[in-house]
C-alpha positions as CSV (number, residue, x, y, z in Angstrom):
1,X,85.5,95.4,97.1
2,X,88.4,96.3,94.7
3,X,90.7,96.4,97.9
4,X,89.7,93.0,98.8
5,X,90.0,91.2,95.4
6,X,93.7,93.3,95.3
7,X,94.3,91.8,98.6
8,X,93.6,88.2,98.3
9,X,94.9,88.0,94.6
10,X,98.1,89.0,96.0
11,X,98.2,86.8,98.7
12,X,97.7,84.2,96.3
13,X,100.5,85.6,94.1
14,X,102.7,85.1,97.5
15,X,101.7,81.7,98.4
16,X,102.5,80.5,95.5
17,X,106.3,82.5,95.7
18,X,106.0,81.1,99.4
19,X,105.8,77.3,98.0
20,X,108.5,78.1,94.8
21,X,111.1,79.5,97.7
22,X,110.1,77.6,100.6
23,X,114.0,77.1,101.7
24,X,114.8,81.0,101.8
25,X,111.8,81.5,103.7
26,X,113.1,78.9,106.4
27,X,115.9,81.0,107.3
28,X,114.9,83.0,110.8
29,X,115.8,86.6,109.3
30,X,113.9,86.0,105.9
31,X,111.2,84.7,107.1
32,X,110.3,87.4,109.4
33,X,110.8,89.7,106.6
34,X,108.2,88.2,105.2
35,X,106.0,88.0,108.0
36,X,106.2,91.9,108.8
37,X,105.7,92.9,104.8
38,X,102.3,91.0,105.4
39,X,101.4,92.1,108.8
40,X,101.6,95.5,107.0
41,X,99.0,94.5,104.0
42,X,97.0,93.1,106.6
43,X,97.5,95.9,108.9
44,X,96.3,98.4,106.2
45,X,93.1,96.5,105.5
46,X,92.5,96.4,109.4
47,X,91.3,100.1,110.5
48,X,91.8,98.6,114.2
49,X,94.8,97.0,113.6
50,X,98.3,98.5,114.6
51,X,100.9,98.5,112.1
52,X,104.3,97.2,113.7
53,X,106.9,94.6,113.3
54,X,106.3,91.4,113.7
55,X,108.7,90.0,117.4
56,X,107.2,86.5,117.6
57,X,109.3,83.4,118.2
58,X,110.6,81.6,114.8
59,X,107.9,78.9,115.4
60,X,105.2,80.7,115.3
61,X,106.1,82.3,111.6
62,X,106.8,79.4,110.4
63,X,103.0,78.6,111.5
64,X,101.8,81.4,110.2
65,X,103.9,80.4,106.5
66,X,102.0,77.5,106.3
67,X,98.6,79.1,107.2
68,X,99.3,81.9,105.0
69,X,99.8,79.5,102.1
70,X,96.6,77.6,102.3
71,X,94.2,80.1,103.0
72,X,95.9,82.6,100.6
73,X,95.4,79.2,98.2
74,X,91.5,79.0,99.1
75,X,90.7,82.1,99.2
76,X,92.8,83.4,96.2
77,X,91.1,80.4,93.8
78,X,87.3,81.9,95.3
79,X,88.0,85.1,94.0
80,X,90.0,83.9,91.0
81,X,86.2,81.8,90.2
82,X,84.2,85.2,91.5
83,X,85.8,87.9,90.2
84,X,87.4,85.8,87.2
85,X,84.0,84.9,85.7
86,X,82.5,88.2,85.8
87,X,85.3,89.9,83.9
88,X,85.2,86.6,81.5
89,X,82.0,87.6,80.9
90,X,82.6,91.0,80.3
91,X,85.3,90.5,78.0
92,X,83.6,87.9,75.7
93,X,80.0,88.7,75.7
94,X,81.1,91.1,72.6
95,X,83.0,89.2,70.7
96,X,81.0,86.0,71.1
97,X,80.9,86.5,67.2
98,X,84.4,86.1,66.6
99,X,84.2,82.0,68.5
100,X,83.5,78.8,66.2
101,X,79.8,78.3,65.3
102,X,77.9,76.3,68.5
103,X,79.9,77.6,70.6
104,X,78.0,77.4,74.3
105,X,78.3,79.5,77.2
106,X,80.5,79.3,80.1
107,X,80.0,80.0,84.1
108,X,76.5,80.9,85.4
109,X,75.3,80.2,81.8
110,X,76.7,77.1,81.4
111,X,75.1,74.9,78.5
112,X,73.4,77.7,76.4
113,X,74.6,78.3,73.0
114,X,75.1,81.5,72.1
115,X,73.3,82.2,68.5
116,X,72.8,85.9,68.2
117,X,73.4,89.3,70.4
118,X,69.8,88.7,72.3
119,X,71.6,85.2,74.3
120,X,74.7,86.9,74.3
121,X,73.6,90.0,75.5
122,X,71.2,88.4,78.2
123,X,73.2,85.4,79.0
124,X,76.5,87.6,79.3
125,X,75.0,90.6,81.5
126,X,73.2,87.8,83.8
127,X,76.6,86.2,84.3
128,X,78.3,89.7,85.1
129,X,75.6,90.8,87.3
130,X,75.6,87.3,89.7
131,X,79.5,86.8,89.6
132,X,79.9,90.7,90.5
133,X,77.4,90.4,93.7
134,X,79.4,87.4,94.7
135,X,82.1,89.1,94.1
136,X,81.1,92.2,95.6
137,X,79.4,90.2,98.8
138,X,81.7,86.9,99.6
139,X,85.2,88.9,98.8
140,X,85.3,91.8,101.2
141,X,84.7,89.4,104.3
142,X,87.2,86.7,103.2
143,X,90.0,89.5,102.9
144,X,89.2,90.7,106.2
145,X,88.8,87.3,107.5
146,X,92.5,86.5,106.1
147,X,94.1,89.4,107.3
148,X,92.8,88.8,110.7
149,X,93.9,85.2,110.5
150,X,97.6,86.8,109.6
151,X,97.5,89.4,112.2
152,X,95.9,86.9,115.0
153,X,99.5,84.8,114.2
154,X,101.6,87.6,114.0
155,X,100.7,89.1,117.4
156,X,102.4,88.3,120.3
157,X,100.6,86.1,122.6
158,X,99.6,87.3,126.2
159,X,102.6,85.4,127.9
160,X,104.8,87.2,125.4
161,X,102.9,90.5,125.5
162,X,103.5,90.8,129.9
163,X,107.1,89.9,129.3
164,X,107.8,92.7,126.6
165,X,105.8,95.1,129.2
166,X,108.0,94.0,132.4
167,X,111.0,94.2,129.8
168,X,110.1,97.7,128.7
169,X,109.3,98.7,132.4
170,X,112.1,97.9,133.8
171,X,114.2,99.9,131.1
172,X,111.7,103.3,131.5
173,X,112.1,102.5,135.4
174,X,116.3,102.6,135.2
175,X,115.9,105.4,132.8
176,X,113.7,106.9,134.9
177,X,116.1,106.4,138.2
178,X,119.2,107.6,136.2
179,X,117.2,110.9,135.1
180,X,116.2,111.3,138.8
181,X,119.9,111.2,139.8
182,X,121.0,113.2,137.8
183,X,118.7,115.8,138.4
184,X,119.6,115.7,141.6
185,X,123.0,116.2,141.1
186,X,121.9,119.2,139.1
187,X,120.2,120.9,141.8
188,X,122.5,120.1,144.1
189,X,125.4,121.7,142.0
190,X,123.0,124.7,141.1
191,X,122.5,125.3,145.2
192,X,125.9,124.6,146.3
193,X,127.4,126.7,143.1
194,X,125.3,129.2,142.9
195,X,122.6,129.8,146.0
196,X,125.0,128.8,148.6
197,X,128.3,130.7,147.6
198,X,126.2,134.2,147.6
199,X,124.7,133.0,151.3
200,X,128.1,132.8,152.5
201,X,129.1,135.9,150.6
202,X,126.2,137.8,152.6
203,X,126.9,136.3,155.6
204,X,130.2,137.3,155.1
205,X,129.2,141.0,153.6
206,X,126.9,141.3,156.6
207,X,129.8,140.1,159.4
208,X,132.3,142.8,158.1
209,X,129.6,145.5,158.4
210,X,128.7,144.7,161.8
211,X,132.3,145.1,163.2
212,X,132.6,148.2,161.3
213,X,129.4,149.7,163.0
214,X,129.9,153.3,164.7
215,X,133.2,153.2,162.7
216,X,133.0,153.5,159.2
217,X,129.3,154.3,158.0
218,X,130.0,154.2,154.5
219,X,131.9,151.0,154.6
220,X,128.6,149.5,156.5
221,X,126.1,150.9,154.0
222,X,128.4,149.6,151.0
223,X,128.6,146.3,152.3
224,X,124.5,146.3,153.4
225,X,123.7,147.8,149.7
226,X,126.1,144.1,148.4
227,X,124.8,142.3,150.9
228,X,121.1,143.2,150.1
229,X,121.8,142.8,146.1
230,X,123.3,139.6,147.0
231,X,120.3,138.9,148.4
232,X,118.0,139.3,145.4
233,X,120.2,137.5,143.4
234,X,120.2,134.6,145.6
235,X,116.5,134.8,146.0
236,X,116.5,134.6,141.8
237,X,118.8,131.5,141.5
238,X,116.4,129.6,144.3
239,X,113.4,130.6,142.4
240,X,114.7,129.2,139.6
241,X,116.0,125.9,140.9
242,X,112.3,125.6,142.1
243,X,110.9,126.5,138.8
244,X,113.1,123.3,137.6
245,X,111.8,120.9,139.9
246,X,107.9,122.1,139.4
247,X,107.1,125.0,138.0
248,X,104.9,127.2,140.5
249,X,103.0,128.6,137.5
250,X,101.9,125.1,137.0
251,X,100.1,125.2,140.1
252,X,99.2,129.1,139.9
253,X,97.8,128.5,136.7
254,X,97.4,124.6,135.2
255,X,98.7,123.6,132.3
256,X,96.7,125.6,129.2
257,X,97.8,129.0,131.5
258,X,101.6,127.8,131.6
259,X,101.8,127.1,128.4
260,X,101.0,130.0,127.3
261,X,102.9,131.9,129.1
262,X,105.6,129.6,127.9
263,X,104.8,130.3,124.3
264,X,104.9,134.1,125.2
265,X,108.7,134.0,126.6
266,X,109.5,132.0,123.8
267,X,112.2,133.1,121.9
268,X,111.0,132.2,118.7
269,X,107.3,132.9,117.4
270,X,105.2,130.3,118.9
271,X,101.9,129.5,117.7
272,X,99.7,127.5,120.7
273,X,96.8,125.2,119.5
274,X,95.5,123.9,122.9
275,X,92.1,121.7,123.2
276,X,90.1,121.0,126.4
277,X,92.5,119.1,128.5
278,X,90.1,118.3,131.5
279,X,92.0,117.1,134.6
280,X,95.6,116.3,134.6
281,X,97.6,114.7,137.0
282,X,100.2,117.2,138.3
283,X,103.2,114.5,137.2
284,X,101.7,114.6,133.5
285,X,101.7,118.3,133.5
286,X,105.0,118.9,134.7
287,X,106.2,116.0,132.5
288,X,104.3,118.0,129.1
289,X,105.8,121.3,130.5
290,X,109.1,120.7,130.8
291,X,109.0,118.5,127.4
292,X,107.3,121.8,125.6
293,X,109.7,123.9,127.3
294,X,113.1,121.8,126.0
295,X,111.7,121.8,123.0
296,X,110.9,125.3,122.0
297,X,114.7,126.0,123.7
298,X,116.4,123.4,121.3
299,X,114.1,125.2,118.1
300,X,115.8,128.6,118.8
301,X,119.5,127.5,119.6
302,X,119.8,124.4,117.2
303,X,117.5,124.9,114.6
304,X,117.0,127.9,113.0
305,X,113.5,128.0,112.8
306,X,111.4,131.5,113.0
307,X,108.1,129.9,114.0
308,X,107.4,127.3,116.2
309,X,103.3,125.5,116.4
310,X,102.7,123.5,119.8
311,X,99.6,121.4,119.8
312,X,98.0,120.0,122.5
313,X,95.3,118.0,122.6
314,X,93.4,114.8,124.6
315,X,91.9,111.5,123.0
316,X,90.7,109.7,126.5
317,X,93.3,108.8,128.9
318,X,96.2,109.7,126.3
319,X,97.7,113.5,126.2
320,X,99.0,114.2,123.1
321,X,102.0,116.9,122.6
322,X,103.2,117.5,118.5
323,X,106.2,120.8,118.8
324,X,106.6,121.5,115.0
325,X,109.4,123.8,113.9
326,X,110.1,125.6,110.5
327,X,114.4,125.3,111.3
328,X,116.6,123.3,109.3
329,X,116.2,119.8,110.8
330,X,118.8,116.8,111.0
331,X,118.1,116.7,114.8
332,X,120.2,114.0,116.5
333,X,119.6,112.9,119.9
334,X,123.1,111.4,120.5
335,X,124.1,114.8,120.3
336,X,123.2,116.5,122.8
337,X,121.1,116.1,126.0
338,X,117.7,117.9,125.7
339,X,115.9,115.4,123.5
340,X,117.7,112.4,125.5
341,X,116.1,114.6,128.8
342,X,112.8,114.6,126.9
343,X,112.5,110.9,126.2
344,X,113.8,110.1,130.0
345,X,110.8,112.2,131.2
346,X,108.5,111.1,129.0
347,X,109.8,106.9,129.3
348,X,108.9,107.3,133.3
349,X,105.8,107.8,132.9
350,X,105.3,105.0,130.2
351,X,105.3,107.8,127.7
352,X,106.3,107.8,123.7
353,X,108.4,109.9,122.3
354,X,108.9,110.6,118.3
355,X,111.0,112.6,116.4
356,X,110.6,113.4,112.9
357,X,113.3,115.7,111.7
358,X,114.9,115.3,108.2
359,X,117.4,117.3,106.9
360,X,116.3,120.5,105.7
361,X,113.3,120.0,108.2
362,X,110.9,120.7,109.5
363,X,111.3,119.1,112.6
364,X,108.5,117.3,114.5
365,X,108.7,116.1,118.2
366,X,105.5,113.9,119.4
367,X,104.8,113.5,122.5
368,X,101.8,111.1,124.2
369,X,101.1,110.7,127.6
370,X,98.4,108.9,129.6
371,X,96.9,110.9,131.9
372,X,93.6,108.5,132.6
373,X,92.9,108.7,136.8
């Protein structure tokens, strides 16, 4: 109840600085201002609704201005009558002494005169108790029937709702091509740089011992002992170029089994608080593993931190990833690449990404995912 009557009275208490400073409130930028500080207070009162900015055309505030004013009005002057006469009554009924001789009752009790304590005290707690249950039983609905009126106009409609989405997907999808090119330039330049020079060092290793054979044994064995650690070494460098593109322990293991063996080789203490995932797509997993992974390697070279708490949990179709760190914080995604890498992951597969890191810290990193079939 008491959030209601604080709700409508100060939507009255806007309306009527609405009507007062109509012409600043015309102007585009002011007005949405506005608009978005009482999305907000509706938003709060609304356990359903979502809390956001208001991104509706200029037309529609102004709509909502003058709806806001006269229900605010309405409803403001119901509660003002409601609430108003129960605390009149509260207030007075003691001091109904200190009024002029013949003086009669007011609200519910309209028309009695109030002679001694007995009327006062029975006319006064009969007016508190009705105007309180009013209060208590018409207020709560009119503030939620207000806010959803604001929130109803402050929403964007369905036109405007699909052309955000096709906006937003067509930025995650360029996003999404540019990370793809780029990581394919990155394995290309870790096979042809690394992989493919010690291949044609073996090949190499291996064509010189040949033509030395039944000549110079030691020669041959030296260049088969290089040959054959070349080998290894190779064989390392393409194991990791595959781990990049999907790690095999993904598939050896799913996701909870990955990430812990991810919070093991961490270089930092990691602390792993993993719920029952259920099924997950294979993209979604690689997508969370890979955003885990970045993060716990930015926590030990950037931040400082000593201990590092990955949660992961699922709410329906949405997988939810929160990497907290105990470092220093101030992190900056235009400085570097690893965040930028996470959000491109995360954006292609209509992901969110949020990053909470003041200075001193700690620093938070949420990730959500939907992972419905």
């Amino acid at each position: 109840m008491w959030r209601g009557v604080g709700y409508l009275l100060g939507s009255l208490f806007t309306a009527a600085i609405a009507l007062s400073a109509l012409p600043v409130l015309l102007v585009p930028t002011m007005g949405r201002a506005w608009a978005s500080w009482h999305r907000r207070r509706a938003d709060r009162l609304l356990p359903s609704a979502r809390s956001g900015p208001v991104r509706v055309g200029t037309w529609r505030v102004l709509g909502w201005l003058c709806t806001h004013v006269v229900t605010s009005l309405v409803f403001g002057l119901v509660v003002v009558v409601l609430f108003g006469n129960a605390v009149a009554a509260a207030v007075t009924v003691p001091l109904w002494w200190a009024f002029p001789d013949g003086t009669r009752a007011g609200g519910f009790a309209a028309g009695a005169p109030l002679s001694g304590w007995g009327t006062a005290l029975t006319l006064g707690t009969v007016q508190i108790v009705v105007f309180a249950a009013l209060t208590y039983g018409v207020v709560p609905p009119l503030a939620r029937l207000h806010a959803r009126i604001c929130v109803a106009l402050l929403s964007p409609s369905a036109t405007e709702r699909l052309a955000r989405r096709v906006e937003t997907l067509t930025e995650t999808r360029a996003g999404a091509m540019n990370a793809h090119g780029a990581e394919l330039r990155r394995i290309e330049r870790d096979l042809h740089d690394g992989t493919q020079a010690r291949l044609v060092a073996i090949a190499m290793r291996l064509g010189a011992a040949r033509e030395s054979l039944g000549e110079d044994p030691e020669t041959v064995a030296t260049l088969l002992r290089e040959a054959h650690e070349g080998t290894e070494e190779a064989m390392a460098e393409l194991r990791e170029v595959i781990r990049t593109i999907y790690p095999p322990i993904l598939a050896d293991r799913g996701l909870a089994g990955a990430l812990a063996a991810l919070a093991t080789r961490s270089a930092i203490g990691t602390r792993l608080d993993l719920d029952d995932l259920g099924t997950v797509p294979a993209a979604v997993e690689a997508v969370a593993y890979f955003a885990i992974a970045e993060a716990l390697t930015n926590a030990a070279k950037h931040s400082k931190a000593t201990r590092t708490t990955v949660r992961v949990n699922r709410a329906g179709d949405r997988l939810s990833i929160e990497v907290t760190d105990d470092g220093i914080g101030g992190a900056d995604e235009t400085l570097g690449t690893g965040i930028t890498g996470i959000r491109h992951r995360v954006l292609a597969l209509d992901g969110t990404v949020d990053i909470h890191s003041p200075d001193g810290g700690p620093t938070t990193i949420t990730v959500s995912l939907p992972c419905g079939s």
